[in-house]
VMD Tcl script that draws the C-alpha trace (Angstrom):
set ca {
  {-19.92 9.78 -3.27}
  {-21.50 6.30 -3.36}
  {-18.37 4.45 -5.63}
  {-16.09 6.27 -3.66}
  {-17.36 5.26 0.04}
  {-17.33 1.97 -1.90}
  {-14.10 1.98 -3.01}
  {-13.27 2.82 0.39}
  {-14.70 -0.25 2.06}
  {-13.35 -2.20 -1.12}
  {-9.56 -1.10 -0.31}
  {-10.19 -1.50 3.58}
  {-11.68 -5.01 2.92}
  {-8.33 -6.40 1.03}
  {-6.40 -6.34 4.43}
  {-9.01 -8.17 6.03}
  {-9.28 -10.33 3.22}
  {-4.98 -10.79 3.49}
  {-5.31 -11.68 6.89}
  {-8.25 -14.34 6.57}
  {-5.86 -16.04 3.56}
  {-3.22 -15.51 6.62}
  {-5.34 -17.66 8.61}
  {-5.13 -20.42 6.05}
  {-1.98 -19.93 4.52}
  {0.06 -19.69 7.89}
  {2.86 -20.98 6.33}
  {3.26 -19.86 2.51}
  {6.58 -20.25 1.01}
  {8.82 -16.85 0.59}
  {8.72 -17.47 -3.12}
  {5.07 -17.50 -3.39}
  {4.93 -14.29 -1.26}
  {7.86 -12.56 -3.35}
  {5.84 -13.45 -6.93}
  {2.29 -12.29 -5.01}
  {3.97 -8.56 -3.56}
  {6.35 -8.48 -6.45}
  {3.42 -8.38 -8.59}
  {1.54 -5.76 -6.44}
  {4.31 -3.81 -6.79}
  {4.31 -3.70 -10.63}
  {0.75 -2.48 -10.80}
  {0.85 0.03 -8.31}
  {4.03 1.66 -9.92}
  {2.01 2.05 -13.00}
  {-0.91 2.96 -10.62}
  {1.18 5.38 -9.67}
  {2.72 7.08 -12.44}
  {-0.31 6.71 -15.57}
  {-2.87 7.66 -12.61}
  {-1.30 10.07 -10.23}
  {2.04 11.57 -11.55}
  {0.95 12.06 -15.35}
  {-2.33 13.53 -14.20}
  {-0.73 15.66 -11.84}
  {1.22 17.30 -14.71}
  {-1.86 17.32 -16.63}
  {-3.63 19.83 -13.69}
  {-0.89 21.32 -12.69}
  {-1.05 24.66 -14.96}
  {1.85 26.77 -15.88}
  {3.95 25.26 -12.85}
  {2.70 21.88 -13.54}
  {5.88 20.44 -13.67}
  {7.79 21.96 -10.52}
  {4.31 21.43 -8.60}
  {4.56 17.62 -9.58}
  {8.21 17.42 -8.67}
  {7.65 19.05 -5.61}
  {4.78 16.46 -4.58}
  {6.62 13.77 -5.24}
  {9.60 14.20 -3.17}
  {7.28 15.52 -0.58}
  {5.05 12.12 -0.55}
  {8.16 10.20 -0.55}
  {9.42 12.30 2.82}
  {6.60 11.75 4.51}
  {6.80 8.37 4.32}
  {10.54 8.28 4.86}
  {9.50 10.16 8.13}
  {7.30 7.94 8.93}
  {9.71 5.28 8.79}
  {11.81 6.73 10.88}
  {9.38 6.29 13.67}
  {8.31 3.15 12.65}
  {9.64 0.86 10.76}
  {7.86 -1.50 7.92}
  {7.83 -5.10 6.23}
  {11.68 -5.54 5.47}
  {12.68 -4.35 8.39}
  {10.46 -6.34 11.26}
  {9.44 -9.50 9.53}
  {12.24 -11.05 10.61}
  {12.78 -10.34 14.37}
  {10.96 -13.33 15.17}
  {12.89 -15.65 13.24}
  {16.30 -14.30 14.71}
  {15.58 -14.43 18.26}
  {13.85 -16.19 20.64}
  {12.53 -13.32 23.38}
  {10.00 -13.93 26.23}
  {6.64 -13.85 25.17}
  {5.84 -10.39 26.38}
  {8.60 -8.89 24.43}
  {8.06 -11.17 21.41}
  {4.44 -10.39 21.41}
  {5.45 -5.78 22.15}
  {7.84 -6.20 18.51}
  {4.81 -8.23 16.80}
  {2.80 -5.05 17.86}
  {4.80 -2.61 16.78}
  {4.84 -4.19 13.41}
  {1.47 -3.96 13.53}
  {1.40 -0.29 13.98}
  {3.91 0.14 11.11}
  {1.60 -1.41 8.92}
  {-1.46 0.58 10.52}
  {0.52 4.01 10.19}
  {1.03 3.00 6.27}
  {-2.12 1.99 5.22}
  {-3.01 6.36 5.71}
  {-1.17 7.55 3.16}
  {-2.14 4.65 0.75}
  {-5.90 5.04 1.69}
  {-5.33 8.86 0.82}
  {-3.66 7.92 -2.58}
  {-6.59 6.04 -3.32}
  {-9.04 8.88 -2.36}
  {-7.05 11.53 -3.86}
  {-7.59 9.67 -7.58}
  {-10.89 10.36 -7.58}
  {-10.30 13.93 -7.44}
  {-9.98 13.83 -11.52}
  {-13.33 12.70 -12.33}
  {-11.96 9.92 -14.20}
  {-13.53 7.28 -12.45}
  {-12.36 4.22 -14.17}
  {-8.54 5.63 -13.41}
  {-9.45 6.25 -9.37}
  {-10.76 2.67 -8.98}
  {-7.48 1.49 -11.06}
  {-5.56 3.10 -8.46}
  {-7.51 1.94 -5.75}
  {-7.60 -1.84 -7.16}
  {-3.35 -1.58 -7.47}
  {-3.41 -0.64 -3.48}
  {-6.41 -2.90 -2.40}
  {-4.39 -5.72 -4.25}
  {-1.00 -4.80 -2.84}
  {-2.82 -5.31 0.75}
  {-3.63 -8.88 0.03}
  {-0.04 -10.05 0.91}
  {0.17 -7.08 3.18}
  {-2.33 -8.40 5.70}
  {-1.37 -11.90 5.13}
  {2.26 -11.38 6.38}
  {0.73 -9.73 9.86}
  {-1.15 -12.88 10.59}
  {1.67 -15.69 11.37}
  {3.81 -13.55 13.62}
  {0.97 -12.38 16.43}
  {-0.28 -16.39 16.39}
  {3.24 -17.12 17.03}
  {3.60 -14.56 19.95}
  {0.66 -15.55 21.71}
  {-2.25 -14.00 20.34}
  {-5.68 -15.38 19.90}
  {-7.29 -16.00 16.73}
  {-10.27 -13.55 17.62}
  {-7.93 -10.32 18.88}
  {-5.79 -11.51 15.44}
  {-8.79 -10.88 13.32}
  {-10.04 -7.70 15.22}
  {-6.09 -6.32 14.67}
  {-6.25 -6.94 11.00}
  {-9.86 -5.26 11.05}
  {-8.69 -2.07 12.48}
  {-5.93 -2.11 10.20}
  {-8.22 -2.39 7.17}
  {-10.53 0.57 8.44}
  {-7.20 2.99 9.08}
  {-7.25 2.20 5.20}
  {-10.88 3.74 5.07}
  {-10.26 6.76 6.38}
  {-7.32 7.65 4.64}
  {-9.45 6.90 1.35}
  {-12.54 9.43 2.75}
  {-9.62 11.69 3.91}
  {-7.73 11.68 0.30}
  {-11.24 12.49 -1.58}
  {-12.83 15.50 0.87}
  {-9.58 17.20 0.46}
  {-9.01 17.26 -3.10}
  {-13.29 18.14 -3.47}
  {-12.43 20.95 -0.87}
  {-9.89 22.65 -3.10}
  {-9.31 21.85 -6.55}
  {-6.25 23.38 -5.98}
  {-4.41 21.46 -4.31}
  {-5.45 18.37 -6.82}
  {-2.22 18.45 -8.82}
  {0.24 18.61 -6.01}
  {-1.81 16.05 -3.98}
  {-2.04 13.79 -7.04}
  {2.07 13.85 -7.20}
  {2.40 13.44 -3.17}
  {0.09 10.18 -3.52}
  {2.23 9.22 -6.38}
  {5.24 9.92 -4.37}
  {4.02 8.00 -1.04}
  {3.69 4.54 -3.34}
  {6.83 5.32 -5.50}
  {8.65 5.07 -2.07}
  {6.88 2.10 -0.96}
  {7.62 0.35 -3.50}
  {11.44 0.87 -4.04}
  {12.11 1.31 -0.10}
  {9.87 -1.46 1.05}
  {7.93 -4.01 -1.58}
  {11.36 -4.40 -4.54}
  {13.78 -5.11 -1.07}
  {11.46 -7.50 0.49}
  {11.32 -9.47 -2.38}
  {14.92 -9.24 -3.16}
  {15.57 -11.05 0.00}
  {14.93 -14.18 -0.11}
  {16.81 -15.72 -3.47}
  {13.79 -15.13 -6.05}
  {15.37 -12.18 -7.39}
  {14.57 -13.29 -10.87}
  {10.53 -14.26 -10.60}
  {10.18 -11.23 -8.60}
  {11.21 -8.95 -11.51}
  {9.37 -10.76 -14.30}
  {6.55 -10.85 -11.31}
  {6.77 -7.41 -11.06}
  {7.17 -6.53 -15.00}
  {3.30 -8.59 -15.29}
  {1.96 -6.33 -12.82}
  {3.26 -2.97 -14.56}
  {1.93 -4.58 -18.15}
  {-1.39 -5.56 -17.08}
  {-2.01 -2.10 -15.99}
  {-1.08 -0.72 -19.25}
  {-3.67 -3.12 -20.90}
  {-6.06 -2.32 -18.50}
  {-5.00 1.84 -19.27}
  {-5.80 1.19 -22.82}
  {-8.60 -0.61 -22.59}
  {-10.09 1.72 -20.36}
  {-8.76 4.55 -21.73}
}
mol new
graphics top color blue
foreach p $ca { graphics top sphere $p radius 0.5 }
foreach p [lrange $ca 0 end-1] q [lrange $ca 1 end] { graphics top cylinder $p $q radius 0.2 }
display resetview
């Protein structure tokens, strides 16, 4: 229980840790921020298959693979739902660039990306808890590590836009806080369900896999595609997914 309240903190700490390189970095070039996420993205696709979506087929029984199948698409339509109600990166980074609002309404869209981010972090805290759930500890803090680093860039991109709309550096740094500890519950959340019920552990191990499959073709590969670096963002992303593999096999 120790590691994992650990890991917890660990994952919650990365978006605080985004947002203080946020603080310093206020104005990092989109290609450095495409190579950083496009990176992220690699490992936590092999996060997501080698540590969620294999295992889940591995503990899955005689139905293994339509329980897997099923988890999957139903990770990847809850986050599509949740998207619906708020949107994420691709979609809201940009307001502020396009239009030039009062402050008040500048500073209510700033917000609501906030919450999009906020509402996110859940299901990728839960991912993170629900790895654990296999007793293969080196493969849950893998996991973990592939979502803790993909909110590096995460909570740097929420820092720029609420300075610009306003918003003091202390209310900033409490904002990107209570982001980071949404991220610690969802981890605590993701581990006491799956040591409730071992039951559940195969289909929650694909639904994790499915929430981060969808972040990362809906959200991370788009946002990255945006902005000309097409090509560095691949090979970017190709690094990540290798150096997971080593790290599989050495681990392993």
């Amino acid at each position: 229980m120790q590691i994992v309240l650990l890991t917890a903190l660990g994952v919650g700490s990365a978006s605080v840790l985004g947002a203080l390189f946020g603080f310093v970095f206020k104005k990092a070039s989109h290609k450095f921020s495409d190579i950083v996420l496009s990176f992220a993205a690699g490992v936590m696709l092999a996060a997501a298959v080698i540590g969620l979506i294999l295992p889940s087929l591995e503990h899955g029984g005689k139905l293994s693979l339509l329980v897997t199948i099923a988890g999957v698409f139903c990770g990847a339509v809850c986050i599509n739902l949740i998207d619906k109600i708020v949107p994420h990166l691709h979609r809201l980074t940009g307001v502020d660039q396009e239009s030039h609002p009062e402050k008040g309404e500048k500073l209510n869209k700033v917000l609501l990306f906030v919450i999009a981010i906020a509402i996110h972090n859940l299901p990728e805290g839960i991912a993170a808890g629900v790895g654990f759930g296999t007793g293969n500890t080196a493969e849950a803090l893998t996991i973990a590590g592939s979502i803790a680093l993909q909110n590096i860039p995460e909570g740097m991109v929420i820092i720029a836009p609420m300075l610009s709309a306003g918003m003091s550096h202390g209310r900033t740094f409490l904002v990107a806080i209570v982001t980071g500890l949404i991220e610690v519950f969802g981890t605590l959340l993701g581990y006491f369900a799956v040591s409730i019920s071992a039951v559940i552990l195969p289909f929650a191990l694909a639904f994790a896999g499915g929430t981060m499959l969808y972040v990362i073709s809906d959200e991370m590969i788009p946002e990255t595609h945006a902005h000309g670096n097409e090509r560095s963002a691949t090979f970017s992303l190709l690094a990540g997914f290798c150096l997971m593999l080593v790290f599989d096999r050495l681990l392993g």
